[in-house]
N, C-alpha and C positions, 0 to 999 in steps of 0.2 A: 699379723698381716701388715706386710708394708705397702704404704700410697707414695704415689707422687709427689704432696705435699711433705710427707716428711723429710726429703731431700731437702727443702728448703729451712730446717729448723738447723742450729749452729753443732754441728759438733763438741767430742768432751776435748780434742785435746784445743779447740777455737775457745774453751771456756775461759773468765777472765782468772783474774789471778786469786788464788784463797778459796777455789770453788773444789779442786779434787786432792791439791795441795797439801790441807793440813795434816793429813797419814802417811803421809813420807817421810816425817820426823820420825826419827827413832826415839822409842817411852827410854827417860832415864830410871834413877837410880828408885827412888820411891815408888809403890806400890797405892801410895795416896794420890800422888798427881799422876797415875795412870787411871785411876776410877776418876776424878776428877773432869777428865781430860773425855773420860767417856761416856761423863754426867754431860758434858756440856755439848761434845757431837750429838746424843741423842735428843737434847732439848733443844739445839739448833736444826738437826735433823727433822724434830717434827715441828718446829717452826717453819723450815721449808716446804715439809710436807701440804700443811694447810692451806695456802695461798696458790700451790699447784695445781688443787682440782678446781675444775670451773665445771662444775653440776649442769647449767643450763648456757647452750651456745646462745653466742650474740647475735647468729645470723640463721636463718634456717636452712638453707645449703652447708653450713659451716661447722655440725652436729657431730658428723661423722670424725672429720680433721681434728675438733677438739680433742677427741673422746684418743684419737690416736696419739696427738701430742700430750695427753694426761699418762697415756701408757708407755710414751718413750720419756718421761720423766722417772715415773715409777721404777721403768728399768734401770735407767742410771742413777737414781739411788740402790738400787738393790746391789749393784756392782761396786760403790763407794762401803759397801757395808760390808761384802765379800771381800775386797781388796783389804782393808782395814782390820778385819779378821787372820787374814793370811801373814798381817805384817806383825801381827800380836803372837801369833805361833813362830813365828822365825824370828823373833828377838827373844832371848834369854830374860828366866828371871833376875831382877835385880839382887835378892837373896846369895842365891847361890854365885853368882859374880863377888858378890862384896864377901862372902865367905873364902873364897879362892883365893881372892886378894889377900888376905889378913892372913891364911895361911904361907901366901909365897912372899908377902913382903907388904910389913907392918907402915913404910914411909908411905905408900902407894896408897894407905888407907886412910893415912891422917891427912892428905893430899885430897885424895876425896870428900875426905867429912870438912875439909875448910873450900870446896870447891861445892858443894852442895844447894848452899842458900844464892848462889849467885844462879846457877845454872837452874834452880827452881826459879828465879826470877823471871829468868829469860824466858824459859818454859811457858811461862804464866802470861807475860808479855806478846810473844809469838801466837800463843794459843787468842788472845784478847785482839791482834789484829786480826788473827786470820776467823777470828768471829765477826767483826766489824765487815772484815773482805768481803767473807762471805754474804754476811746482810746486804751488802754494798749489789754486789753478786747477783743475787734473786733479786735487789729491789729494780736492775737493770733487767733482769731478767721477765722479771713482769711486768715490766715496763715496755718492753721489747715483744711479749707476746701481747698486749695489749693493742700495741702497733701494729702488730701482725694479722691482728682479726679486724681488727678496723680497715685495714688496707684490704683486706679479703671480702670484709661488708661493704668497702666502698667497689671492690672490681664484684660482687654481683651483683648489687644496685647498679654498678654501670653497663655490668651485661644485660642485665634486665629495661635498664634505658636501651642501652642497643637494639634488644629484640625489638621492643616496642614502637622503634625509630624505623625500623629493618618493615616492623610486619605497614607504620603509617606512608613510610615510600613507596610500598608493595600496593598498599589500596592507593595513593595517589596517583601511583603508575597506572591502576585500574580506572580509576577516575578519569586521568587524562586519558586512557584510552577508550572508554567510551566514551566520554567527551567529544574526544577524535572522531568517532564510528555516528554520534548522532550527527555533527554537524556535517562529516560528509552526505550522512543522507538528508537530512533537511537537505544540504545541498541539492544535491541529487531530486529527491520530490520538489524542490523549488522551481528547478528545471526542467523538470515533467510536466510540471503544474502551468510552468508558464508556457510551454509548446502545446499542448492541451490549450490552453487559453487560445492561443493564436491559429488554432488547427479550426478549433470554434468557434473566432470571428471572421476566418476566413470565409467557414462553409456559409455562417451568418451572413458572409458580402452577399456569397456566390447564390444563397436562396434569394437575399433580397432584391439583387439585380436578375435573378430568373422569376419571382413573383415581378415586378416590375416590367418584365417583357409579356410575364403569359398577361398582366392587368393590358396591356398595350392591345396584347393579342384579342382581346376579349375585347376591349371597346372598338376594335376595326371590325370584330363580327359582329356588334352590336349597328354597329352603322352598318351594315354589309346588311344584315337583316330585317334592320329598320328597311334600307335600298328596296330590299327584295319582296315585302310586304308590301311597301308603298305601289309596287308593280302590282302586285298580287292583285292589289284591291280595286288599280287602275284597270287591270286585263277581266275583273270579275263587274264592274260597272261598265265596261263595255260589252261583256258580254248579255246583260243583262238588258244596254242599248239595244242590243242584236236582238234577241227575242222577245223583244217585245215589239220591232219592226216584223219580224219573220211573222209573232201570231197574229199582225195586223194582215199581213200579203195574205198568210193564211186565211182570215175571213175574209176578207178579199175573193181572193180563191174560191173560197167556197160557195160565195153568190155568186160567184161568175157563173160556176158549175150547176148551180141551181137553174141558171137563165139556163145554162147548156142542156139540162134535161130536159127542161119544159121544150125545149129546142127538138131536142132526142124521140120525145114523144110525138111530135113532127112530123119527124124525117126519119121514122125506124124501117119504113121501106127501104128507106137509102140504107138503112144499117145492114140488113143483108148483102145489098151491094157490095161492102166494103169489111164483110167478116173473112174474106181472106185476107184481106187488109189485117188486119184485129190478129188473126194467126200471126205474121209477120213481125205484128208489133211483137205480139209476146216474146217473141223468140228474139227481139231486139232488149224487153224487157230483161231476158237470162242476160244476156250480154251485160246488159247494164249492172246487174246484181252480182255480176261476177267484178265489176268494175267496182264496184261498193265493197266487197271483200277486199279486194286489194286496196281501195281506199282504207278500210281500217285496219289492214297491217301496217300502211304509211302514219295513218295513227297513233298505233302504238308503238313506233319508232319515235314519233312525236312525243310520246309520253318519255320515253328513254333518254330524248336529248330534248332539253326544257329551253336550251340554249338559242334552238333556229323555231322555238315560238312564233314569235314576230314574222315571219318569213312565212311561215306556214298560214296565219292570220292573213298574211297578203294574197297568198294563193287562193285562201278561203272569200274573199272580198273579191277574186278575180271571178271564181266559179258560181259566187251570187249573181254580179254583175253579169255572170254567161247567160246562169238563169235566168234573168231579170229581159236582156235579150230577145230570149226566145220563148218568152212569154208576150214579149213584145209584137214577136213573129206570128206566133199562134191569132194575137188578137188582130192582128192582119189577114190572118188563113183562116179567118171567119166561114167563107166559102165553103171550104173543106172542113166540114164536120168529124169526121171520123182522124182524121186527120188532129183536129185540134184536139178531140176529146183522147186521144193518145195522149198527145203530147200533157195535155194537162192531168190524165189520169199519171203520167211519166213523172212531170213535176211533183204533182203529191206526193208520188213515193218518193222523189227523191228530196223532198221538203221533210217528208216525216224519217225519213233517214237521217236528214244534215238534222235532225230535232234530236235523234237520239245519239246522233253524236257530239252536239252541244251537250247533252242531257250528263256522257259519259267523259265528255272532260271536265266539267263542271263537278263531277264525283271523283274524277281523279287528280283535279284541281284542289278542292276541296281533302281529298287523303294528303295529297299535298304538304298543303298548310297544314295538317293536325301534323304533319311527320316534322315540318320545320318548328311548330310550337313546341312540339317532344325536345326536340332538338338544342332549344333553345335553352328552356326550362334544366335539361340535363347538363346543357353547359352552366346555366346559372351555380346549379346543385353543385358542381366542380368547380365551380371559381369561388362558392361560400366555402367548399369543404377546403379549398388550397388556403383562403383565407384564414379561416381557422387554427390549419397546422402551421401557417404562418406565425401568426398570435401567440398560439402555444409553443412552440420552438422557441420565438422569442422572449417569451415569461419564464422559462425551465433555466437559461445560462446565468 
């Protein structure tokens, strides 16, 4: 199996000098210094042999390539020892040469036999360089592959720095990019956070300056109520003026009427006289009761607008003072009995009329004020409750 790497090992004919060399000599004449000669390739042979195998590689990647450079060794000894074999068969024995000779010409042999020791010399010499060469040879030789696996342990030690290098830019690159990713969004939530912020000191102005309006609004109803109370209490002590002059006129009144009986029992002859009289009133008495309805639908228009009070008080002080009048009248039309006792039986009802229409504003006066107390109270309850989420609004940011 060949690899890749083995391109990079030297070829035989790149080998140096004394490596494939020595068997190109042709074996002379002796049969000694042919064993000799093949004593000493074999012991140089496996001299080279053992420095060849490297058992355990240097590098752990580098197991393989050894194992292949131990095998392209192996071969080209195998091929130095076939070569060497082929040159031992195509060269003749020396025997039969020097027999040849001696039979075609004896000068030719003594020629050789004084040619002999020189040319074993040389032999000898030749053979003891190209041993030396050769040691020379493999010691560069492994010297050379020594450098070659070092150089191999140092490029995968450096590809393995590489990787290493490769895979720490790879997470730096990761690092700066989430780097990049968090501070954009820090960024990002910073400026959320801070428009949030100002979205909720805003709302924070705009509550605080609307609590500060409704507290304004609330103390202009509180003086507005205090106002309207103050009135209350003014219009309910005057009314209270008023009836207690009315149940004075009232006894009054009623002694008068007591005289008027004693009177009555008098003068009841006359009261026949004057019972068509008595008819007439009555029917002026319907009138008048029809006039008293329509007084308390004016009433309760009065109750609807609280506003023209005052006005109405005036009218009610006009038609006292009417009263007052014509009671004045009466006590002049002494004379006319039946006559007065009309008019003052007139007035009483129209006294205990104007009594129960005191009676009913004074109940409606009174529903009144419990509605403005509600009122009031309710608006409190909503100005503590506004207070509160104020408070709490501004405790929570």
């Amino acid at each position: 199996m060949e690899s890749p790497h083995s391109n990079l090992l030297p070829e035989v004919d790149s080998l140096p000098d004394g490596f494939v060399d020595g068997a190109t000599e042709p074996p002379l004449n002796s049969p000694k210094t042919q064993e000799e000669t093949t004593n000493h390739e074999t012991v140089a042979i496996e001299k080279t042999e053992k420095p060849r195998t490297f058992p355990v590689p240097l590098c752990e990647t580098d197991g393989n390539e050894d194992d292949e450079v131990a095998d392209l060794i192996q071969e080209s000894i195998k091929l130095e020892l076939e070569f060497e074999q082929k040159e031992k068969e195509a060269s003749p024995p020396i025997s039969q040469t020097l027999s040849e000779g001696s039979t075609q010409n004896s000068t030719l042999s003594k020629e050789m036999d004084s040619l002999k020791p020189k040319k074993q010399q040389e032999v000898v010499e030749s053979k003891r360089k190209g041993s030396k060469n050769m040691f020379k040879s493999e010691k560069e030789f492994l010297e050379f592959m020594l450098k070659y696996q070092q150089v191999l342990s140092e490029r995968d030690s450096a590809i393995t720095v590489r990787d290493k290098l490769e895979s720490l830019c790879r997470e730096l690159q990761q690092c700066k990019r989430v780097s990049t990713e968090g501070q954009t969004l820090r960024s990002d939530l910073s400026t959320k956070f801070q428009d949030a912020i100002m979205d909720v000191s805003i709302k924070l102005d705009e509550q605080k300056n609307e609590s500060l309006t409704q507290l304004k609004e609330n103390e202009m109803l509180r003086t507005k109520l205090k106002h309207l109370a103050d009135q209350f209490m003014l219009s309910e002590q005057q009314h209270e003026q008023r009836l207690k002059q009315k149940t004075l006129e009232l006894q009054i009144s009623a002694l008068k009427i007591k005289q008027h009986e004693e009177k009555l029992i008098h003068e009841q002859s006359q009261m026949k006289v004057y019972a068509d009289q008595v008819s007439q009133l009555l029917s002026t008495e319907k009138n008048l009761r029809l006039q008293l309805t329509s007084d308390g639908d004016k009433f309760q228009q009065f109750q609807d607008a609280l506003v023209k009070s005052n006005e109405v008080f005036e009218t009610f002080k006009q038609e006292i003072d009417k009263m007052s009048k014509a009671i004045k009248e009466l006590r002049k039309e002494n004379a006319f009995l039946k006559n007065k006792t009309e008019k003052s039986d007139i007035t009483l009802i129209e006294l205990v009329e104007e009594r129960e229409r005191l009676k009913k504003l004074l109940e409606k006066t009174k529903k009144q004020k419990d509605k403005l107390e509600s009122l009031c109270r309710s608006l409190q309850a909503e100005r503590k409750q506004k207070e509160t989420n104020s408070a709490d609004s501004a405790v929570q940011p």
